[in-house]
C-alpha positions as CSV (number, residue, x, y, z in Angstrom):
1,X,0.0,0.0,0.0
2,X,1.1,3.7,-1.0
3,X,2.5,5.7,2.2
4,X,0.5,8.6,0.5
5,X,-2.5,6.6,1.6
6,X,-2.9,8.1,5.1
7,X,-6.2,9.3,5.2
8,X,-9.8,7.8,5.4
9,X,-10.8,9.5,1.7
10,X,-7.7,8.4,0.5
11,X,-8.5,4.9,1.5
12,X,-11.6,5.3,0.3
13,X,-10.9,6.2,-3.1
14,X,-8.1,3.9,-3.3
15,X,-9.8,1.1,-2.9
16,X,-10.5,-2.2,-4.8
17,X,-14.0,-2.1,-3.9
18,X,-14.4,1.4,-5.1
19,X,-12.4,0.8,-8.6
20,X,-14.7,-1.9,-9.1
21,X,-18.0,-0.3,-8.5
22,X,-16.1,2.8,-11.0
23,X,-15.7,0.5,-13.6
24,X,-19.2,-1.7,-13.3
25,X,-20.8,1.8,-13.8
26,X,-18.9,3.4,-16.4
27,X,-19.7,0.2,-18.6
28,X,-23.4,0.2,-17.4
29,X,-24.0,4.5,-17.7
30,X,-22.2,3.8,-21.4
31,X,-24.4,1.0,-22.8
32,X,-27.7,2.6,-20.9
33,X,-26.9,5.6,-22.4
34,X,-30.5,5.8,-24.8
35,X,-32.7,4.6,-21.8
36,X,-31.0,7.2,-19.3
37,X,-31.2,10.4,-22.0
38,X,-34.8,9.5,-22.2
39,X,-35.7,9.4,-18.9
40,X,-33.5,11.9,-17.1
41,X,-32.3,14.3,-20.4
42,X,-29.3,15.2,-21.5
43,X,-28.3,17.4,-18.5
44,X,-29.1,14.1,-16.2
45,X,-27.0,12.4,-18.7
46,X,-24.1,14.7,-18.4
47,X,-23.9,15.5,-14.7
48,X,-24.1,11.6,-14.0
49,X,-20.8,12.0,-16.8
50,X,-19.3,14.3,-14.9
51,X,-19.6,13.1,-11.5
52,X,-18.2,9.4,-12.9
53,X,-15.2,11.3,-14.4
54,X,-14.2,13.1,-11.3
55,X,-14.3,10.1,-8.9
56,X,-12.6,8.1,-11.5
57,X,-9.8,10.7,-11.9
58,X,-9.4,10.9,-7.7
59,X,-9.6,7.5,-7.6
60,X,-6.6,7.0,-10.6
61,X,-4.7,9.9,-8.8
62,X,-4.7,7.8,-5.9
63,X,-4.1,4.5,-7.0
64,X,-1.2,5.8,-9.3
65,X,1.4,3.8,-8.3
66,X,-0.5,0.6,-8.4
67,X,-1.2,1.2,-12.3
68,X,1.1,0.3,-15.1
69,X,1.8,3.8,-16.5
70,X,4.0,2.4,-19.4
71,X,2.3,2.9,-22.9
72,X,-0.3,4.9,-21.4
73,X,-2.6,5.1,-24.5
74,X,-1.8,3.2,-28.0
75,X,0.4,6.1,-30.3
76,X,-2.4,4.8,-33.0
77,X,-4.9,5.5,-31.1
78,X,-3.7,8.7,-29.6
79,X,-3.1,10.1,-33.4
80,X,-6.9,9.4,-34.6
81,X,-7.6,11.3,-31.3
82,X,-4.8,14.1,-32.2
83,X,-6.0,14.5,-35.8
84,X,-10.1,14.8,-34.6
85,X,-9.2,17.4,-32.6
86,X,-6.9,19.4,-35.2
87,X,-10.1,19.0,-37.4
88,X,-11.7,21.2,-35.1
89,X,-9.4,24.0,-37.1
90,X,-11.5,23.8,-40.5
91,X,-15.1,22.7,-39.2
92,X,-17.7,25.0,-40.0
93,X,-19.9,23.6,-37.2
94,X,-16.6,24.5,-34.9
95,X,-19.0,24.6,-31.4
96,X,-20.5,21.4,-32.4
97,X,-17.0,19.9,-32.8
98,X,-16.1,20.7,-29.6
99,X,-19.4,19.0,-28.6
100,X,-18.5,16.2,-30.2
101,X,-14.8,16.3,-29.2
102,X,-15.5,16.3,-25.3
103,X,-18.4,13.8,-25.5
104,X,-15.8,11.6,-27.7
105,X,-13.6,12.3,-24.9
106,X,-15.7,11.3,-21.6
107,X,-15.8,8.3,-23.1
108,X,-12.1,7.4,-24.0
109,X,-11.4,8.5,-20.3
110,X,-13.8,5.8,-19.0
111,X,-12.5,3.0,-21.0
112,X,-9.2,4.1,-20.4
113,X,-10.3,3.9,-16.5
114,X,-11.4,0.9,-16.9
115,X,-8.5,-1.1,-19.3
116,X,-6.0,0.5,-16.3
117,X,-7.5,-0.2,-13.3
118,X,-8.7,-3.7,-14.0
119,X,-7.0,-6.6,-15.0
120,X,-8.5,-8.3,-17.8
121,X,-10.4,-11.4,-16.1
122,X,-11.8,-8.2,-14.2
123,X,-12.8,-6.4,-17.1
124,X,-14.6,-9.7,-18.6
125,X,-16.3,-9.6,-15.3
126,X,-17.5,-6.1,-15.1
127,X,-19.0,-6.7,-18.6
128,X,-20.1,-9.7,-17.5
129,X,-22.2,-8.3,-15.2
130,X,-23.3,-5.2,-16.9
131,X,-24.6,-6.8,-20.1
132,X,-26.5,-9.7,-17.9
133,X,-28.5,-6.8,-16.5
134,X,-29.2,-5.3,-19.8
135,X,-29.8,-7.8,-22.0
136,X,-32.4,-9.2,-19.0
137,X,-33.8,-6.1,-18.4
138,X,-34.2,-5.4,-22.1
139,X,-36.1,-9.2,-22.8
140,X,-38.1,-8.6,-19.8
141,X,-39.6,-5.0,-21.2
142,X,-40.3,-6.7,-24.4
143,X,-42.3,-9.7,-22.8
144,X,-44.2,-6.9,-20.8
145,X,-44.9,-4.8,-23.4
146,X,-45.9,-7.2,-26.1
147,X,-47.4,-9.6,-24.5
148,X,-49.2,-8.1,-21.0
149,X,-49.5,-4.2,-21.9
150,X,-50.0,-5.3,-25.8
151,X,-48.5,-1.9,-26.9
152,X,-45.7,0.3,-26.8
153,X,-43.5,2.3,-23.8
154,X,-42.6,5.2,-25.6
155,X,-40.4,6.7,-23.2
156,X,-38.0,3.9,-23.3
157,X,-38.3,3.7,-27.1
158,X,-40.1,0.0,-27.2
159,X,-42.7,-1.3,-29.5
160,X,-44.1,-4.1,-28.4
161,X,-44.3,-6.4,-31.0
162,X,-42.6,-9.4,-29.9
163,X,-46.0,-11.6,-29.7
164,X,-46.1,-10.8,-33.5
165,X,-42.7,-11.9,-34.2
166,X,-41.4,-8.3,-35.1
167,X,-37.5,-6.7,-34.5
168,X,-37.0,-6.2,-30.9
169,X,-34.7,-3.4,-30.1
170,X,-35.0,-3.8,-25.7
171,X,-34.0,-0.5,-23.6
172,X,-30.2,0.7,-26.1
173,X,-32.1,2.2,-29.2
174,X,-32.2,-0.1,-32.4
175,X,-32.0,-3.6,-33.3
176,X,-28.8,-3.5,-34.4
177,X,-27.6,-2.2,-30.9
178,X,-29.7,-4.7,-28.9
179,X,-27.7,-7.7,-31.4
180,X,-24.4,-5.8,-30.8
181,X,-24.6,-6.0,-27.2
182,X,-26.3,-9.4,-27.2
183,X,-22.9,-11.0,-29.2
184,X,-20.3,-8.9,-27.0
185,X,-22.9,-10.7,-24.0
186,X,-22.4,-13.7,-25.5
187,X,-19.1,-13.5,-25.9
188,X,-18.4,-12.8,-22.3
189,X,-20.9,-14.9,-20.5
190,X,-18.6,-18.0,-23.1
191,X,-15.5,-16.5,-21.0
192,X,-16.6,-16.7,-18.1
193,X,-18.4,-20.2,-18.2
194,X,-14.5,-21.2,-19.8
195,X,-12.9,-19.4,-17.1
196,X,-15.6,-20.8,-14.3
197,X,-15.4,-17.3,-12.9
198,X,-19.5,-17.5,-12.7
199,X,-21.5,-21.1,-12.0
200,X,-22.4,-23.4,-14.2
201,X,-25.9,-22.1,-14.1
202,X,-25.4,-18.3,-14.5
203,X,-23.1,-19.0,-17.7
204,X,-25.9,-20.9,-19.5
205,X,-28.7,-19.2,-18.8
206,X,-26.7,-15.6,-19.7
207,X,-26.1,-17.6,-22.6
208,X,-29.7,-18.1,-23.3
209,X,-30.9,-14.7,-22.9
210,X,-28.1,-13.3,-25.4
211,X,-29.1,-15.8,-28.0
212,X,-32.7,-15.3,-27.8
213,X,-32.1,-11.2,-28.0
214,X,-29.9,-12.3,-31.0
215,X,-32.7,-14.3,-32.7
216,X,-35.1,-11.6,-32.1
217,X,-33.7,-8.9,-33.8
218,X,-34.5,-10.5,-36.6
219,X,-31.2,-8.6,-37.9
220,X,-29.7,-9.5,-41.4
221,X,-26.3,-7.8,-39.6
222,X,-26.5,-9.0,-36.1
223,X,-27.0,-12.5,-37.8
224,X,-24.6,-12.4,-40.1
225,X,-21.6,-10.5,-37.2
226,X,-23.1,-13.6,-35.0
227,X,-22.2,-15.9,-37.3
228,X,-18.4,-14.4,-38.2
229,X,-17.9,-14.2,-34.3
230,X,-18.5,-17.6,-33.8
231,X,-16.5,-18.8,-36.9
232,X,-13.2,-17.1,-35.6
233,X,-14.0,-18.3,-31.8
234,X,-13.9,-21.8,-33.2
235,X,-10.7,-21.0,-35.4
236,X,-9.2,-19.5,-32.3
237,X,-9.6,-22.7,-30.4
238,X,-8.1,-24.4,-32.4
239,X,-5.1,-22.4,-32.7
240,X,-4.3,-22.7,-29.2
241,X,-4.8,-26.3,-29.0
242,X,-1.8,-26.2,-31.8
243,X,1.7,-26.5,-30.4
244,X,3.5,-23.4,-30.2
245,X,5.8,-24.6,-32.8
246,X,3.4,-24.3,-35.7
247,X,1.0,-21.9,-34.8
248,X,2.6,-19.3,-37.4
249,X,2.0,-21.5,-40.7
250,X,-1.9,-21.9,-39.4
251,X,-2.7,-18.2,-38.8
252,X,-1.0,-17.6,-42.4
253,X,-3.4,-20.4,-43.4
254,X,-6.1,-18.6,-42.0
255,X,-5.4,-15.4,-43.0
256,X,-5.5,-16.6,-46.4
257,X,-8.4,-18.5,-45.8
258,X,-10.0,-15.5,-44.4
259,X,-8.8,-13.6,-47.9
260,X,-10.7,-16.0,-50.4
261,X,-13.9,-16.4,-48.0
262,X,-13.9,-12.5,-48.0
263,X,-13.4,-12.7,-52.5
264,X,-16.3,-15.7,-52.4
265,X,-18.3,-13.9,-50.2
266,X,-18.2,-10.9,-52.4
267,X,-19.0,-12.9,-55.5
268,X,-21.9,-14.6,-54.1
269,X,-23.4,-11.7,-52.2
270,X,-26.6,-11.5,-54.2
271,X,-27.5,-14.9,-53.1
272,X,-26.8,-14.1,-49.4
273,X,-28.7,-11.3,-49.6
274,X,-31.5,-13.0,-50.4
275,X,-31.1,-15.5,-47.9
276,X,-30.6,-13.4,-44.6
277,X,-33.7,-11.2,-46.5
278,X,-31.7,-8.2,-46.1
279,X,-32.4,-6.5,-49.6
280,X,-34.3,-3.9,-47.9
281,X,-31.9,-3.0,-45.5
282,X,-29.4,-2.6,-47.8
283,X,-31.4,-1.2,-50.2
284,X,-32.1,1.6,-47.5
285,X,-27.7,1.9,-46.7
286,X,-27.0,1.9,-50.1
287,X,-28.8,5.2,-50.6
288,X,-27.2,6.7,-47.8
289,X,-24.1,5.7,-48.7
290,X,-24.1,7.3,-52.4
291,X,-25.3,10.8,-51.3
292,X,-22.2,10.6,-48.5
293,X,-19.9,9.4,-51.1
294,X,-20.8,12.5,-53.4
295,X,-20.4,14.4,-50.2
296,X,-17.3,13.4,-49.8
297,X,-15.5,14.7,-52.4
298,X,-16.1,18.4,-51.6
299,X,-13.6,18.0,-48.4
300,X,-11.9,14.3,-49.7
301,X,-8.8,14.9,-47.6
302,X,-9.7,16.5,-44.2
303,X,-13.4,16.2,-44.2
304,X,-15.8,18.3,-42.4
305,X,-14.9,17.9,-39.1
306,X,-15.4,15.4,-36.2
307,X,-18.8,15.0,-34.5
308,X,-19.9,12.1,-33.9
309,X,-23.5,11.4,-33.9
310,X,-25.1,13.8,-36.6
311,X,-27.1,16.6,-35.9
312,X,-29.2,16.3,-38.6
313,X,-29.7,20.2,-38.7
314,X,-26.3,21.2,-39.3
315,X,-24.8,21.0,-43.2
316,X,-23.7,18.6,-44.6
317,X,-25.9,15.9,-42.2
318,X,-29.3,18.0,-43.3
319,X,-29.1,16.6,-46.5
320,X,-28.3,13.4,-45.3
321,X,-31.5,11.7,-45.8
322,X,-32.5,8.0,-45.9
323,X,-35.4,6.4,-48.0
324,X,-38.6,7.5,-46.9
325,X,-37.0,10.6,-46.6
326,X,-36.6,9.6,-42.9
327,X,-33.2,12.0,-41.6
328,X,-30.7,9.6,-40.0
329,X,-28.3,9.8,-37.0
330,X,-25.3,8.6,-38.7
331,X,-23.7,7.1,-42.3
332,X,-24.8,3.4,-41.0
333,X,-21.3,2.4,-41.6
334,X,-18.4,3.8,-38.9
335,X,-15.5,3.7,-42.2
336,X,-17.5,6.2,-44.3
337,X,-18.5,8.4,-41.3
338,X,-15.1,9.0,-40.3
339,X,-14.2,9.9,-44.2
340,X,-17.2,11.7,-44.0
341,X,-16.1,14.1,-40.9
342,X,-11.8,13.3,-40.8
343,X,-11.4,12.8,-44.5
344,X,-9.1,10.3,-46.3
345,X,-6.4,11.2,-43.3
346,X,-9.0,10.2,-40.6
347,X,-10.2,7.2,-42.6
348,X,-6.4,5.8,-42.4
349,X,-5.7,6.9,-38.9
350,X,-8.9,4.9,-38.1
351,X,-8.4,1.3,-39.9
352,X,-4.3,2.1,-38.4
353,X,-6.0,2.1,-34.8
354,X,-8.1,-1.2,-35.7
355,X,-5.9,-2.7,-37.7
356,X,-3.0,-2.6,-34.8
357,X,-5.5,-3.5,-31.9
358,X,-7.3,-6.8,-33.6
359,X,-3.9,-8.0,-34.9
360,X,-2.3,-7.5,-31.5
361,X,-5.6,-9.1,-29.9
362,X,-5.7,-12.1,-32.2
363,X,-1.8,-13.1,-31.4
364,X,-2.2,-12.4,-27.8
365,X,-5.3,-14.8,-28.1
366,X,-2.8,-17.2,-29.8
367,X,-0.5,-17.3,-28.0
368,X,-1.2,-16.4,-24.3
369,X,-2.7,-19.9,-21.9
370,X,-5.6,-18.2,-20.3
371,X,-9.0,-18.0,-22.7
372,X,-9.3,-14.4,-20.9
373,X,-7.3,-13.4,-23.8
374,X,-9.6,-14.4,-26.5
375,X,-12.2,-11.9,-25.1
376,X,-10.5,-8.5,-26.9
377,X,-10.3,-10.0,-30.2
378,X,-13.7,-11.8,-30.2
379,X,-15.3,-8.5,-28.8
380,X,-12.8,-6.2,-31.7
381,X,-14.1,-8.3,-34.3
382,X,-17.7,-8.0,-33.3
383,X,-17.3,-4.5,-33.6
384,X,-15.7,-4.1,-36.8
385,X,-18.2,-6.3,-38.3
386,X,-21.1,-4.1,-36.7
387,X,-19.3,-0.9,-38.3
388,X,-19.6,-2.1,-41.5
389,X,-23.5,-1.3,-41.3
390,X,-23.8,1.2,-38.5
391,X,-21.6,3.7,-36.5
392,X,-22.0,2.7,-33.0
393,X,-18.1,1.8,-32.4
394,X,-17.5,5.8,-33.0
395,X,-19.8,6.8,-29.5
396,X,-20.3,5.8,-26.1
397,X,-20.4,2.1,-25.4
398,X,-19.0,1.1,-28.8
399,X,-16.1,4.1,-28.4
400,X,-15.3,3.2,-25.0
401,X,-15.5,-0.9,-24.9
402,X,-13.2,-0.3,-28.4
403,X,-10.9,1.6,-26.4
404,X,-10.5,-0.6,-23.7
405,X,-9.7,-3.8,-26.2
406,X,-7.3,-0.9,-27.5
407,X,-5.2,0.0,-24.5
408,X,-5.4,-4.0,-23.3
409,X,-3.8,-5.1,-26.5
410,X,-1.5,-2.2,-26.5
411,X,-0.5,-2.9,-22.7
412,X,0.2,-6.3,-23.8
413,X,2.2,-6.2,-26.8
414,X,3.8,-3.0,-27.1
415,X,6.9,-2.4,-28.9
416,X,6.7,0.8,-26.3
417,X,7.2,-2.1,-23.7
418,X,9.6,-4.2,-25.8
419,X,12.6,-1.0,-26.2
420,X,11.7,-0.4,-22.2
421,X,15.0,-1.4,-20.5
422,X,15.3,-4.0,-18.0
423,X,16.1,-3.8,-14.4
């Protein structure tokens, strides 16, 4: 224990208990962040922000010397940030920028908490126990909407429609949300059960509820990011059941594997479309998508300048408009929103930041004993898959769990770490 620790705050806010509970709600204020806008506004939203930043930052201040300061952020990572907040310098929407900038912010600070304060069978944990809430929470809001109040709770943005088999989006927004934070459940709740960190019991029926909030989103994307997740969890099993020896050759095997399934993917995509039924979906993107590529061009290099979610009042975003002429938050795919707002510069500084983290996640999965380890690059992928057809790894619980695989992979393989000298 620090000598600076004398007092009873300072054991207060140094304390594991206390980093714990930090963490548990920075994950659950980030992925309830549509529920709690809703119900308390955005000022709610922000103070409850503000206060979790400031006991986060005494607690860190405290604990400083406890915390592997080394590599502090990932230089990738730290350069998409740098660049976001250069673009502040051309925007012509400069105050919402800054908006956008400090929002983006608030939430790299939590996961940044979080990836430093926690070790990462703790972080699986703290997810763990988050997303059981939530995705339970959300089924359960369904059942009683649909099936005893037989119509919608509009404050809480639900339908009610799962006694007629129709999209269930629970208490985070959309479909595509619900399904996102249904696989990264999933995906956890499978670490645990390996990791027998929860019973026997809790691990399967966690299980249950994140599949059956999978299957009803009825979501062409969530199905088909479900489906790539659970490929490359079976592919990474059997890596590490592969002698150390040879483990190279097979992940060049399945990188070229990966490489032709992506070409005969591509080739057969019109059949696959029909299949998952997802013409209309992508019917509706595609639309998007060509008025943001003409867009585009006007500012190819630097773009307009960060912001995040759109305000759809501001140019260019107010012409932004999806079929049905229905105004949208965001592109519906995270790579042409950050062209969109960071330009061609942004776009590269962003696939350098993924890029980096999933191929550092997926050797550490490789390579290191513990299954813990499997979580970052299962959870990475799951988001990059996501991105390709919606935006949510560029705010709040998609920023902030991306940063924390980030700085996690970063913490463990770093060439920062590598040229540190040795005592």
């Amino acid at each position: 224990m620090s000598e600076e620790r004398t007092g009873p705050l300072a054991e207060f806010f140094g304390s594991p208990r206390l980093t714990q509970a930090l963490a548990t709600t920075g994950i659950g204020l980030a992925v309830l962040v549509y529920p709690a806008r809703r119900l308390i506004g955005w000022p709610g939203l922000l103070s409850a922000l503000v206060v979790l930043l400031v006991l986060m930052a005494v607690s860190f201040v405290i604990r400083r010397r406890e915390i592997e300061l080394h590599g502090l952020l990932p230089i990738s990572l730290l350069a998409f940030l740098g660049w976001s907040l250069v673009s502040l310098v051309w925007s012509s929407y400069q105050w919402a920028t800054a908006g956008g900038l400090v929002y983006l912010a608030a939430f790299t600070l939590v996961g940044v908490f979080v990836a430093l304060s926690r070790d990462s069978i703790q972080v699986v944990r703290a997810f763990g126990d988050v997303l059981r809430f939530v995705l339970v929470v959300s089924l359960g809001v369904e059942i009683f909407a649909g099936l005893i109040l037989q119509g919608p709770i509009p404050v809480l943005g639900v339908k009610g429609q799962i006694a007629d088999l129709l999209p269930i989006s629970g208490v985070v927004s959309t479909r595509n949300q619900l399904g996102f934070v249904a696989i990264v459940g999933a995906i956890t709740f499978a670490t645990q059960a390996r990791t027998r960190s929860v019973s026997r019991l809790n691990a399967v029926s966690s299980l249950a509820v994140a599949g059956i909030c999978i299957v009803l989103t009825f979501s062409p994307v969530v199905y088909g990011a479900a489906i790539l997740v659970g490929v490359a969890a079976a592919i990474l099993y059997g890596i590490r059941r592969v002698p150390a020896s040879g483990r190279p050759a097979l992940q060049i095997l399945v990188l070229g594997l990966a490489a032709v399934a992506a070409v005969v993917t591509w080739l057969l995509r019109a059949p696959l479309i029909a299949l998952f039924n997802a013409s209309g979906v992508l019917n509706y993107r595609i639309e998007l998508w060509k008025q943001i590529l003409a867009l585009i061009q006007q500012n190819f290099l630097q773009g307009f300048g960060w912001m995040g979610p759109w305000r759809t009042s501001i140019y260019p975003y107010s012409l932004l408009v999806a079929s049905g002429d229905r105004p949208t938050g965001t592109a519906l795919n995270a790579f042409l929103d950050v062209w969109l707002q960071l330009g061609i510069v942004g776009l590269v500084l962003f696939l350098g930041v993924a890029g980096l983290a999933f191929t550092r996640s997926w050797l550490l999965a490789g390579r290191r004993r513990s299954v813990v380890y499997a979580w970052p690059a299962a959870t990475l992928l799951a988001l990059l898959v996501i991105s390709l057809a919606e935006s949510s790894i560029l705010a709040e619980f998609g920023w902030m769990t991306f940063v924390i695989c980030c700085v996690k992979a970063s913490q463990e393989l770093s060439w920062r770490r590598a040229l540190q000298p040795r005592e």
